[in-house]
C-alpha positions in Angstrom: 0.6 18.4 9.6 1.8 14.9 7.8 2.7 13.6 11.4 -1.6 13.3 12.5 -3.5 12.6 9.5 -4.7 9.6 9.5 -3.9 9.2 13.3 -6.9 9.5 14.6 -9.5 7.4 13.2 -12.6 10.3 13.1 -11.2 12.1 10.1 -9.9 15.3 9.4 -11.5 17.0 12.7 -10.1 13.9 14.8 -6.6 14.4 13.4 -6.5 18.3 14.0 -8.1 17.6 17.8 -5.0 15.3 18.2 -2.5 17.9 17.3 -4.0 20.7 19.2 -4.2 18.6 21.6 -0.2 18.1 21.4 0.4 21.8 20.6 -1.2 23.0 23.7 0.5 20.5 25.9 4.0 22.1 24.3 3.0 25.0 25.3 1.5 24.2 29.1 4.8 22.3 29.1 7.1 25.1 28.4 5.0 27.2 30.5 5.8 24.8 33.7 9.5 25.0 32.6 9.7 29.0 32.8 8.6 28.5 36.4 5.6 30.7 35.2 2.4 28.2 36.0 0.9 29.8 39.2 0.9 33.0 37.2 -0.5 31.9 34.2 -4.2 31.6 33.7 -5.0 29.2 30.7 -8.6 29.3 29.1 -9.2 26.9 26.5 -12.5 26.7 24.6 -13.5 25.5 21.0 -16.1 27.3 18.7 -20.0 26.8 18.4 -20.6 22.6 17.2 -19.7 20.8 14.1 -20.1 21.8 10.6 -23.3 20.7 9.2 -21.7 18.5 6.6 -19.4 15.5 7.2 -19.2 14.0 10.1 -22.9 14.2 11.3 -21.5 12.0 14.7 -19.3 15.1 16.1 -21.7 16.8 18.6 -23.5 13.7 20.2 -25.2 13.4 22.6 -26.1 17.6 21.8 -28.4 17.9 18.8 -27.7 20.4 16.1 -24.3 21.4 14.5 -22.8 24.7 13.8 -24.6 27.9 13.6 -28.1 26.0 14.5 -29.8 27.4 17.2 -30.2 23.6 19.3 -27.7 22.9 22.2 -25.1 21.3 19.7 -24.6 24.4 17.7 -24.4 26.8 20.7 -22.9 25.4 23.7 -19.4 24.9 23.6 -17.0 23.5 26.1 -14.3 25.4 28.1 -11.5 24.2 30.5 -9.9 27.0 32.8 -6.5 26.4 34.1 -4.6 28.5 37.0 -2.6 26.2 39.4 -3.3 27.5 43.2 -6.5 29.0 42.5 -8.8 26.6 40.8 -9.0 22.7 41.5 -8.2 20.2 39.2 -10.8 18.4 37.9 -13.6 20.6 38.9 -16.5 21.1 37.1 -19.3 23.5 36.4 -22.3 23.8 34.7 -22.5 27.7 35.2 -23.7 30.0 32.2 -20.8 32.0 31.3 -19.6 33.5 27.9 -16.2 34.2 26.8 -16.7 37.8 26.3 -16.7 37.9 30.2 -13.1 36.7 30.5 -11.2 40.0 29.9 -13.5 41.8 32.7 -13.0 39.2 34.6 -9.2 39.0 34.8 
């Protein structure tokens, strides 16, 4: 939206991080106000690296970009949210995919 470009200072990508990242603390927010947070699990997770052209900078320290087979065009970065059942700031460098989620849950 006109409101983030330009806000960021990396670009395109850096200006729709910035309002995903605003979006999704609307919605965590509104979440919290329906009294609904200990029941709601959030899973947040991008797709595989950064495009191959542009901004070359995107997936450092990880080498590779998107659709290589090297760490940076594979691994992807997740953050699970459920207040009461997982610890903030937690981390873990477990294997997992996200086609285990639904059997999961």
């Amino acid at each position: 939206s006109v409101e983030f470009c330009g806000s960021s200072g990396r670009g395109g990508t850096g200006d729709a991080v910035q309002e995903l990242d605003d979006a999704v603390g609307q919605l965590l927010a509104s979440v919290k106000r329906a009294g609904a947070e200990r029941k709601t699990i959030t899973f947040f997770t991008s797709d595989n690296g950064n495009p191959e052209y542009g901004d070359m900078l995107g997936n450092l320290p990880l080498r590779g970009y998107k659709a290589s087979n090297w760490e940076g065009g594979v691994r992807e970065p997740a953050i699970v949210r459920w207040p009461g059942r997982i610890a903030a700031g937690v981390t873990s460098w477990a294997l997992a995919t996200t086609y285990d989620i639904y059997p999961t849950v």
